[in-house]
N, C-alpha and C positions, 0 to 999 in steps of 0.2 A: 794222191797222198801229198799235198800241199800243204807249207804251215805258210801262215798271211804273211809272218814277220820274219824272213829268214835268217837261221841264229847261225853260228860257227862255232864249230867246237875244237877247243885243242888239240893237237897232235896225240897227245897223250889220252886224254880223255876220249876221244876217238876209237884210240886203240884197246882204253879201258872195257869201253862197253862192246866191243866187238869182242876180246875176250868174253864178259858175260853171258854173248850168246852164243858161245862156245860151250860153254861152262855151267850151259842153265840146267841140263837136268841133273846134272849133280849140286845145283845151288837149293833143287826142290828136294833134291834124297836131303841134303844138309837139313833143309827146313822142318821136314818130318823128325829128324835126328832129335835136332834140338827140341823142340817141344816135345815130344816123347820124354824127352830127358829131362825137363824140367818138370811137365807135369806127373811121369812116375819114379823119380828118382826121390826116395824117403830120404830126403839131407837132416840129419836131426845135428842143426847148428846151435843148440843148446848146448853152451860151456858154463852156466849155471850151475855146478855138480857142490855146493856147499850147501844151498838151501832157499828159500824166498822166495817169492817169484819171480820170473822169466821175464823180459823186457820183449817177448817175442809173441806174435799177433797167435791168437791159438783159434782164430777161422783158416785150416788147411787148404778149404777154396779160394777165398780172399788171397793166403798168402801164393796161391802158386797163381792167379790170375794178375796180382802185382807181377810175380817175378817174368811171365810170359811177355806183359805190356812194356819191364821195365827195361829188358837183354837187350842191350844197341846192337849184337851181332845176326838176333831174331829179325830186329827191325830193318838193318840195310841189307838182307839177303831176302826179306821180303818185298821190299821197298823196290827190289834190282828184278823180281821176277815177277812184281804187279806189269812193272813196265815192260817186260817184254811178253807177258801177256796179254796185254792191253793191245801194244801196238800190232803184233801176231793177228789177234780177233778183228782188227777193226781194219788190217789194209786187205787185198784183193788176192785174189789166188794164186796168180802167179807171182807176187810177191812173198806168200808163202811157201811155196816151193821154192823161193831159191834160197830163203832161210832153211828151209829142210835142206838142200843139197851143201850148203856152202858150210853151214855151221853144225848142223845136228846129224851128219852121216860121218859116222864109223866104221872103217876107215878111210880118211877123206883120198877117195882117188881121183874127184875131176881136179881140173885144173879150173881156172876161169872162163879160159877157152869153152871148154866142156860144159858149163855151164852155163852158159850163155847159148852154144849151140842149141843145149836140151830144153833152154825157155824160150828158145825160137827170137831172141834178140840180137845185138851187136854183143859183144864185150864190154864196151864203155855202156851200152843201156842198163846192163849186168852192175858195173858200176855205179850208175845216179842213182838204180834204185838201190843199191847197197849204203850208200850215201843216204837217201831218204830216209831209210828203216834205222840206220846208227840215229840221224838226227832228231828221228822221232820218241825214240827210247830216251835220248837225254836231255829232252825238253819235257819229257814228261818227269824223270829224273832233279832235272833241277841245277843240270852238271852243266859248267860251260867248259 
């Protein structure tokens, strides 16, 4: 899991997207949420109540596939869990595992230690590939 042009990312930034895949599977319950909500939630935003007609598109499909494509809230919690799907599917196993032990186990009881033990590495190898998986997530991302 090599990128040709090695990028660097913020301290912050860094810590952003490691949160995120702390955070991911409640970023997918979110994702279901909101679209649910947009596509059955009847909003009748007609304040028209004198008479004429409505300035409002009267294709129901139309308007709710506008409003799904138009949500920036839809778009960057999908946009944050394209990438760590993406990156998830396409490195190696044992780099999935340690995504599953470090970020996606509730409640988290290794330490680093402990998980580097259980992938049969050093600690610091625990670390490059933790290191690799953040920089790949935010190259795909976009974020420096």
């Amino acid at each position: 899991m090599t990128t040709a042009t090695p990028i660097k990312l913020k301290k912050a930034t860094f810590k952003h997207i490691e949160s995120e895949l702390y955070m991911y599977h409640e970023t997918v319950k979110e994702i279901k949420t909101l679209r649910d909500n947009i596509m059955f939630c009847n909003e009748n935003t007609d304040e028209n109540i004198g008479g004429g007609r409505s300035s409002f598109i009267s294709d129901p499909t139309g308007r709710t596939a506008t409003a799904l494509l138009t949500n920036r809230k839809l778009q960057n919690l999908e946009s944050v869990a394209y990438a760590i799907e993406t990156v998830y599917n396409t490195v190696n196993d044992d780099y999935k595992k340690l995504i599953r032990l470090k970020y996606w186990t509730r409640p988290q009881t290794k330490t680093w230690d402990g998980i580097a033990e259980e992938l049969h590495v050093s600690r610091r190898q625990a670390f490059y590939w933790r290191d690799e998986i953040i920089l790949a997530i935010g190259e795909i991302l976009g974020w420096r």
